[in-house]
Residue, then its C-alpha position, 0 to 999 in steps of 0.5 A: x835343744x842342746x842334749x847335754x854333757x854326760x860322763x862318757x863324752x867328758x871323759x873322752x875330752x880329758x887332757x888331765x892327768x887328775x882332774x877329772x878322772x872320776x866324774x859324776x855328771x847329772x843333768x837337773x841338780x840342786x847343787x854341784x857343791x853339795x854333792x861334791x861335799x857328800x862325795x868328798x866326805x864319802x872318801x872319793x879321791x881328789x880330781x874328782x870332778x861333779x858336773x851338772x847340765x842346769x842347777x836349781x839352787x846354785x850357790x855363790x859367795x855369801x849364800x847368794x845363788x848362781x842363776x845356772x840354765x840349761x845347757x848353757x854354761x859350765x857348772x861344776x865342782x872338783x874335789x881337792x885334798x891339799x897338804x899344805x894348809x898355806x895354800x887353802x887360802x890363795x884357792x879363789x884366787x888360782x880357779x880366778x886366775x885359770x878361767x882369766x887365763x884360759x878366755x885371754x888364750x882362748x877368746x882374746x880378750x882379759x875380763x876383770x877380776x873382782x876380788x875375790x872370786x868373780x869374772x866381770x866383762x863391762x862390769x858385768x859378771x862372767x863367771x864365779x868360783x866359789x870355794x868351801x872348805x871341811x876341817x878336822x882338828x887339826x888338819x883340811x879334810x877336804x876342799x870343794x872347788x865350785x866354778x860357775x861360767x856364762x858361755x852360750x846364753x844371749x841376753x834373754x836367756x837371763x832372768x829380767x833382774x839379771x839382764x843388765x848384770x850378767x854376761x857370756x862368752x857367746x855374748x862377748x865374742x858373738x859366736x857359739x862356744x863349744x862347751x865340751x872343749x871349754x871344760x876340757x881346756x879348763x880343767x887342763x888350766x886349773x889343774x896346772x896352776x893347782x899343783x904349782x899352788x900346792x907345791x909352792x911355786x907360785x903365789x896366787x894371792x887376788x890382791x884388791x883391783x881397779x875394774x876398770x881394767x886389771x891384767x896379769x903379769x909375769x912373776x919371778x917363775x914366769x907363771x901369770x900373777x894376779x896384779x891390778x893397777 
């Protein structure tokens, strides 16, 4: 049985500068955006990353869940504390982009996007981000950047109604994917494209696409950015 992830072995594989400098990482857990969400309103700093093994009511968009087994994926929560109240709205659209980013070098091959906030490989959903948001009067208190990412499950390690729906890398590429390499590189990924969002050098805006096939192109600053045809 795969032992898991924990804190030492995560922050050992850290190539950030900020993502990730402080991790809380849990193996069985309700919720990795709900304890994101206390730790933020605790004070802790952005970058602050919350990383569990198996979540029991993970969340999705529109209060629905996050199926999230054992050992078998990437569930995880960054806590981030932008300035720029612009940019909260383009933050689906940045965490979309980093993991389409990141299989595209990785893996060789580019999932669709469904807007705004899902991975799909053959219609089938790869990975979700899920974006919630904590407001003071006038100004963003906090942001909780949630990512939900399918890597090594086969077809039944999905529950019966998600079989024909759900996805992974594993599934994608036939091969066994090294996790604690993927979180690494990930976060390396999300944390470049973060602060080009929040120093507006790029528009990370997810524009509504065709699924039958989307790809990144190249903006006026030579990042990728989002486009569908």
């Amino acid at each position: 049985m795969d032992n898991g992830l924990n804190r030492v072995m995560i922050q050992q594989g850290l190539k950030t500068d900020a993502f990730g400098r402080e991790v809380y990482a849990f193996g069985k857990i309700d919720s990795t955006n709900r304890i994101a969400k206390d730790l933020a309103k605790a004070g802790k700093p952005e970058g602050t990353l919350i990383y569990a093994e198996e979540q029991t009511h993970g969340q999705g968009r529109w209060g629905k869940s996050w199926y999230s087994p054992w050992g078998k994926g990437l569930w995880f929560s960054l806590i981030l504390r932008p300035k720029v109240n612009s940019s909260i709205s383009q933050l689906n659209g940045m965490g979309v982009l980093s993991l389409a980013q990141l299989i595209e070098k990785k893996f060789d091959f580019m999932p669709q996007i469904k807007e705004p906030n899902d991975l799909l490989f053959k219609n089938k959903k790869l990975a979700g981000v899920l974006v919630e948001t904590s407001r003071s009067q006038r100004s963003i208190s906090h942001v909780v950047l949630g990512i939900g990412l399918n890597v090594n499950q086969k077809r039944r390690d999905f529950i019966p109604s998600l079989r024909n729906q759900a996805i992974s890398l594993q599934m994608v590429t036939n091969q066994v994917v090294d996790r604690l390499t993927l979180l690494s590189d990930l976060l390396v990924q999300l944390e470049k494209n973060y602060f080009l969002l929040i120093n507006q050098k790029v528009d990370f805006t997810v524009h509504p696409f065709n699924l039958s096939g989307c790809h990144p192109i190249k903006n006026e600053v030579g990042v990728h950015h989002a486009a569908g045809r």
